[in-house]
C-alpha positions as CSV (number, residue, x, y, z in Angstrom):
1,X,48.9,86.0,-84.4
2,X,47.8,84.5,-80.8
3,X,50.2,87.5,-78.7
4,X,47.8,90.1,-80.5
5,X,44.5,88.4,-80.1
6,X,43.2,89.2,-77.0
7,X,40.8,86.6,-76.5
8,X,43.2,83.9,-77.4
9,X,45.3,85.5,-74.4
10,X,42.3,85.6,-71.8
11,X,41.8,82.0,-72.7
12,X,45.2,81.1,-72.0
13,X,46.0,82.5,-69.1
14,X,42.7,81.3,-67.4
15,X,43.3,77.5,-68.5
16,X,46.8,77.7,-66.7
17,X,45.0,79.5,-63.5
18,X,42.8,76.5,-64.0
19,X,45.0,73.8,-64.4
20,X,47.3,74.9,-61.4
21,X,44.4,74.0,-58.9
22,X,44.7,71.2,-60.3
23,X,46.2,68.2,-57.8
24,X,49.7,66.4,-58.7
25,X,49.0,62.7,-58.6
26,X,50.2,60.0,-60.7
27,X,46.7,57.9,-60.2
28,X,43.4,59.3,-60.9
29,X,39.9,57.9,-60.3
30,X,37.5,59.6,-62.2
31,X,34.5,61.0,-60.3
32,X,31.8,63.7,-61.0
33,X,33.8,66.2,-59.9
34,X,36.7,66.0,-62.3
35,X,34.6,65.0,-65.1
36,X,32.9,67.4,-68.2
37,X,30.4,67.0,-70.5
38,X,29.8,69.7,-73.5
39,X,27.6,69.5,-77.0
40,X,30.1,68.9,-79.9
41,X,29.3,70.6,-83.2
42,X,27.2,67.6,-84.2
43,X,25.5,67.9,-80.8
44,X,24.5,71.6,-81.1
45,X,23.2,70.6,-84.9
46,X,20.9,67.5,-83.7
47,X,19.5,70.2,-81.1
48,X,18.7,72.6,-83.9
49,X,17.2,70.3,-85.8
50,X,15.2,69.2,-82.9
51,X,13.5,72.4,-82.3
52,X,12.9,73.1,-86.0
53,X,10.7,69.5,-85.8
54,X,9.1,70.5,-82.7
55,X,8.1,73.9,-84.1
56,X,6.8,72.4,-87.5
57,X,5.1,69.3,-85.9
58,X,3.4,72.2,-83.5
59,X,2.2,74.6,-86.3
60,X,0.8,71.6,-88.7
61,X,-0.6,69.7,-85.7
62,X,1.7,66.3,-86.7
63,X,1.5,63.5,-84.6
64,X,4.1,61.7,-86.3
65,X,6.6,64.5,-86.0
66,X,5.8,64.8,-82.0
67,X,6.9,60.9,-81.9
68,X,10.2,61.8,-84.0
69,X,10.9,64.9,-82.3
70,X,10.8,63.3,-78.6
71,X,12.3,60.0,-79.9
72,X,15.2,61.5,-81.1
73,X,15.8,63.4,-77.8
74,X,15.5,60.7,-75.9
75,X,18.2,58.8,-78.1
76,X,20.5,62.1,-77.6
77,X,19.4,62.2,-73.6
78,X,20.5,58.7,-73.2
79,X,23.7,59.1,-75.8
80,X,24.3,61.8,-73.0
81,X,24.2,59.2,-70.0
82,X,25.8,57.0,-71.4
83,X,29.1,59.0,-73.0
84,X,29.7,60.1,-69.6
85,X,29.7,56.8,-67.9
86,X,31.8,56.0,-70.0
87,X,34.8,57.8,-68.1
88,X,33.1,58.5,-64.8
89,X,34.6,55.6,-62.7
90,X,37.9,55.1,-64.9
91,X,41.4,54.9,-63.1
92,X,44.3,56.7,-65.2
93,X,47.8,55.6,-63.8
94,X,50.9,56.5,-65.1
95,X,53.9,54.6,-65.1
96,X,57.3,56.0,-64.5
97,X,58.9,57.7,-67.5
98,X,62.2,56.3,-68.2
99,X,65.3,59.0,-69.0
100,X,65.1,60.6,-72.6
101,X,67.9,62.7,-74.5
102,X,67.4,66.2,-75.1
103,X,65.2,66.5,-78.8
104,X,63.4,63.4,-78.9
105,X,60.2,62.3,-77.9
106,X,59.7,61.3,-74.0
107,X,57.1,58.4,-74.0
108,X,54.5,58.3,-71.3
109,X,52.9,55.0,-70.4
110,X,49.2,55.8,-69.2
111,X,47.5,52.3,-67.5
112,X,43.7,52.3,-68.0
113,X,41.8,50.5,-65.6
114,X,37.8,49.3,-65.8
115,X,36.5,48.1,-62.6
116,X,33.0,47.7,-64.2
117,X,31.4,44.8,-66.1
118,X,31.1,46.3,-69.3
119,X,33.4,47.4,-72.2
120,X,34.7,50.6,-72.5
121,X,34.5,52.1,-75.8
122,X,36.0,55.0,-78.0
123,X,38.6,56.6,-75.0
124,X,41.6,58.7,-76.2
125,X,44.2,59.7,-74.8
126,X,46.7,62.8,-75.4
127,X,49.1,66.0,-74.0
128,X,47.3,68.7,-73.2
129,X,48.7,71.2,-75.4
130,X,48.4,73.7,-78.5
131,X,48.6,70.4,-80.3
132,X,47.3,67.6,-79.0
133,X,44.3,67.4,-81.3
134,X,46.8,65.5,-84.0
135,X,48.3,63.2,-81.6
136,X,45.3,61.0,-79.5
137,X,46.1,57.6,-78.7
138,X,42.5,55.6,-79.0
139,X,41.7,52.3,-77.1
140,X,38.7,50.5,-75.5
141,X,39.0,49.0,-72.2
142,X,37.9,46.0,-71.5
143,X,35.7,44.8,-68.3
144,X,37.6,44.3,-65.4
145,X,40.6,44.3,-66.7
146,X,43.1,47.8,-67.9
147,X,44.6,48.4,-71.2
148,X,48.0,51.0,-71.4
149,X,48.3,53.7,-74.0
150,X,51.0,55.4,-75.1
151,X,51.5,59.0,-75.8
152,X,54.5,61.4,-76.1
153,X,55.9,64.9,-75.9
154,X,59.3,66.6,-76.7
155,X,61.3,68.2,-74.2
156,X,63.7,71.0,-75.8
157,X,65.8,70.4,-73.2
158,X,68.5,68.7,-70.7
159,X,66.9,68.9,-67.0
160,X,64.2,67.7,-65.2
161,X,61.0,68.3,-66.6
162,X,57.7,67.9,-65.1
163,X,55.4,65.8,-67.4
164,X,52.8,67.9,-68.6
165,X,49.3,67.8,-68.1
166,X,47.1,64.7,-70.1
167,X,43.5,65.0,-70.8
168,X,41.3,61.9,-71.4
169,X,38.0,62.0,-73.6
170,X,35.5,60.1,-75.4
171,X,32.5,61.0,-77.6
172,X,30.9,57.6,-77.5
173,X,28.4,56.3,-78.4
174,X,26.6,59.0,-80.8
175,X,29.6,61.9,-80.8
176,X,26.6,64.4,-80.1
177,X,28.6,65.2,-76.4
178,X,32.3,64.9,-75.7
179,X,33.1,63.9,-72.2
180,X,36.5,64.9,-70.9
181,X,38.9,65.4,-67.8
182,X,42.2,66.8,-67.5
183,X,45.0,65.4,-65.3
184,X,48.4,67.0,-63.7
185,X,50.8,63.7,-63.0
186,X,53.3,64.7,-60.4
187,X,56.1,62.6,-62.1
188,X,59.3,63.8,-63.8
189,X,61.0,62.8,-66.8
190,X,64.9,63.6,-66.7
191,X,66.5,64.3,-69.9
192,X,70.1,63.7,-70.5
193,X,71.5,66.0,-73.0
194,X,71.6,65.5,-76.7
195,X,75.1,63.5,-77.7
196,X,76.8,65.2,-80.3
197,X,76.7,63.9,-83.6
198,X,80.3,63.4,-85.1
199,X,82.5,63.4,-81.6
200,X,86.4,63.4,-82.0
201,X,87.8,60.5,-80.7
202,X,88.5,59.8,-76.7
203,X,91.0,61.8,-75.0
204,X,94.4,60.5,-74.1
205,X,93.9,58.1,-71.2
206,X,95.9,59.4,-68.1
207,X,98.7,57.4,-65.9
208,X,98.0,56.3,-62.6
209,X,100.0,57.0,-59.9
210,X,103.6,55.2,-60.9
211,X,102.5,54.5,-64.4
212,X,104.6,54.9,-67.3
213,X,103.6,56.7,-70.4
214,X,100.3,58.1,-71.5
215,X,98.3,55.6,-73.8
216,X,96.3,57.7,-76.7
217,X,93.5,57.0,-78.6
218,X,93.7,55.8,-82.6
219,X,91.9,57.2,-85.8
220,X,88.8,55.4,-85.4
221,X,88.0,56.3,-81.6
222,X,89.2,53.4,-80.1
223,X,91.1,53.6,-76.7
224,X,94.2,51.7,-76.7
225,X,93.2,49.4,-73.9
226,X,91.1,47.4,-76.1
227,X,92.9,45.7,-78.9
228,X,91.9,43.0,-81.3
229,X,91.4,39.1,-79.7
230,X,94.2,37.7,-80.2
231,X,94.4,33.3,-80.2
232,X,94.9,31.8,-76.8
233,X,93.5,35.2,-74.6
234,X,91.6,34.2,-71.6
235,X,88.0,34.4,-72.5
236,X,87.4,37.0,-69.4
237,X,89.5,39.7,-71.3
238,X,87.1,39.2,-73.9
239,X,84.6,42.8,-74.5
240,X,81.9,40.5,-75.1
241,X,79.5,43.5,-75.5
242,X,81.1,45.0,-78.3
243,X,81.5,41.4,-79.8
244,X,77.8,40.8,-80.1
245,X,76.7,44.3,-81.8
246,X,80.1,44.1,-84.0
247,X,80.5,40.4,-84.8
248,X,84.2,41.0,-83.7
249,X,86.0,39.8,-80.8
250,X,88.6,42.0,-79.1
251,X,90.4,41.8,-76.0
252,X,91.1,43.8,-72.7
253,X,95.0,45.1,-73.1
254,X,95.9,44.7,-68.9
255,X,99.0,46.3,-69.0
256,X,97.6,49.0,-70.4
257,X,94.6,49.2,-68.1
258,X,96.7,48.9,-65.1
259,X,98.8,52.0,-65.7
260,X,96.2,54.6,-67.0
261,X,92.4,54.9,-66.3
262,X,90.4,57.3,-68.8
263,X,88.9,60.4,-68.0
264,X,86.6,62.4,-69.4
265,X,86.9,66.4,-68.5
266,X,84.9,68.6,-68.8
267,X,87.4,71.1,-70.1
268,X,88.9,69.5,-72.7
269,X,85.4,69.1,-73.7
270,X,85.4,72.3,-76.1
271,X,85.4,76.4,-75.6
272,X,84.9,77.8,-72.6
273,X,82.0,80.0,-73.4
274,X,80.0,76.8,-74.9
275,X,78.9,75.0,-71.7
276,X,75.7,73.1,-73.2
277,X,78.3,72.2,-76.5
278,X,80.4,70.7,-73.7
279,X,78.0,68.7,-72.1
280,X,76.8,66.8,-75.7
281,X,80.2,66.2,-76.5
282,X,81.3,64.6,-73.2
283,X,77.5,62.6,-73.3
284,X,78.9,61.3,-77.0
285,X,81.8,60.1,-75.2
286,X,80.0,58.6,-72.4
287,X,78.1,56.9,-74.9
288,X,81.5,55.7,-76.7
289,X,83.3,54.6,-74.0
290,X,80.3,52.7,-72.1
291,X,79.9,51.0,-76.1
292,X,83.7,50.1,-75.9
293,X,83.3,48.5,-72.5
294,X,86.4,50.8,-71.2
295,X,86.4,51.8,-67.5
296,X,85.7,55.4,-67.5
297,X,85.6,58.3,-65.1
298,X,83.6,61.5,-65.3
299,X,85.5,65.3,-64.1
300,X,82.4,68.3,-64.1
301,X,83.1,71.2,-62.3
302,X,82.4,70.3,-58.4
303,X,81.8,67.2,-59.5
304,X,83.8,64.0,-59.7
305,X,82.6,59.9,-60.6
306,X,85.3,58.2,-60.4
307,X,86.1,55.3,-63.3
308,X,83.9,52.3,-63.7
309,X,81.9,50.4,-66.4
310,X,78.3,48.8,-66.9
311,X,75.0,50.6,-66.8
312,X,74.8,51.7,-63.9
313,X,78.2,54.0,-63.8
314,X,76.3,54.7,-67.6
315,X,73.2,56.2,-66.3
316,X,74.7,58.1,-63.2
317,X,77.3,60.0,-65.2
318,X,74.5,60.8,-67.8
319,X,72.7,61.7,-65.1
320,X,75.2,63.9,-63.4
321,X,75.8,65.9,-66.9
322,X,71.7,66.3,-67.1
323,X,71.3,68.2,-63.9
324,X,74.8,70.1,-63.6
């Protein structure tokens, strides 16, 4: 196991010293200094098999071997200069990471840009972590022009999480040296939590000031101020949103929106004790009522948004449940 092996812990706790000198930027420009160049397996081989030529073409005097021998080197020598032009001069930039729930994959948008003349080949992409071997998005880049990759990572969860650090290699052209960098974005990617699976329904809207009864939600999750279209409703009361993912048209009840307004509470969320069961239930019903095109308010402790619709009020109170 890697807690007992005391090389494995040396190793780690030296490449997180490194990589916190690192600097936080979301562009990088690749330059000798932040560039590295080592012998791959097949590199170390060819130079094995590179002395044992030389040594045979010394002790049988062979003139032929001399001209393999140094003809191969020179091959590897330029293989060398070339594989590490190949990043050195490279611009990484990432795009913003949009908002991701809590348990599935954040994307990360990485733009490539070549400001040289010729083709970049053979350049991959990946998070730098335990991992990341299995997971290497590959492009070429073309001259003068960029290219984006893609490449992900989980965050466990709800929060905002710094995105980790991305490494860019290539081994191109003979795979004898791989030619690498790692990179430390200083974005963030906030992640709402994880909406529970099977929510119960809405809670019972509540009356406004003067209002009359409560109105209550039915079997199937619906709040009462929607109802089913009914012939001759003005086509603004129309929940035109819910008609084009459901192929069915239903209408706005007004009386009933005028005298309650839905609220969704923290604690009528669930127990007491389970705050992060809370928070996915009331991100279900966000999710629910947002879907139903009701108006909607939001209650967290110290916290209040008041009722509203669309996807902005959306993304604020999933926001607001993320970083409570």
């Amino acid at each position: 196991m890697s807690f007992l092996n005391p090389f494995a812990i040396a190793r780690s706790r030296f490449r997180r010293w490194w990589q916190s000198r690192l600097p936080l930027v979301d562009t990088l420009t690749l330059t000798q200094r932040n560039v590295y160049i080592l012998p791959t397996r097949a590199g170390f081989m060819l130079g094995a098999t590179l002395m044992v030529l030389l040594i045979g073409s010394i002790n049988y005097q062979l003139n032929l071997g001399y001209l393999l021998t140094f003809l191969l080197a020179g091959c590897a020598l330029v293989g060398m200069h070339v594989s590490h032009a190949t990043l050195r001069g490279l611009t990484l930039n990432l795009l913003p990471p949009e908002p991701q729930f809590a348990g599935t994959s954040a994307t990360l948008s990485v733009v490539l840009t070549n400001v040289r003349k010729r083709t970049r080949h053979g350049i991959g992409v990946a998070v730098l972590d335990a991992t990341h071997e299995t997971h290497w998005s590959w492009t070429d880049v073309p001259p003068q022009g960029s290219t984006t990759v893609q490449v992900a990572f989980k965050p466990l969860a709800r929060g905002l999480h710094r995105v980790p650090p991305l490494t860019a290699e290539t081994r191109f052209p003979l795979g004898t040296f791989r030619v690498w960098t790692v990179w430390r974005p200083a974005a963030q990617v906030l992640v709402y939590p994880a909406p529970e699976a099977f929510p119960p329904p809405l809670p019972p809207a509540e009356p406004r000031a003067g209002g009359g009864s409560v109105a209550r939600v039915n079997d199937t999750g619906e709040f009462e101020g929607v109802r089913a279209y009914r012939r001759g409703d003005p086509m603004k009361l129309v929940v035109w949103k819910k008609a084009a993912r459901t192929d069915e048209l239903v209408s706005r009840d007004t009386l009933q929106a005028q005298r309650h307004e839905l609220w969704l509470d923290g604690d009528q969320a669930g127990t007491v004790g389970d705050a992060e069961h809370r928070l996915s239930r009331l991100c279900a019903w966000v999710l629910q009522a947002d879907k139903l095109g009701l108006d909607y308010g939001l209650r967290l402790r110290g916290q209040q948004i008041t009722p509203a619709s669309g996807e902005a009020h959306k993304r604020r109170c999933l926001e607001a449940l993320a970083l409570c």
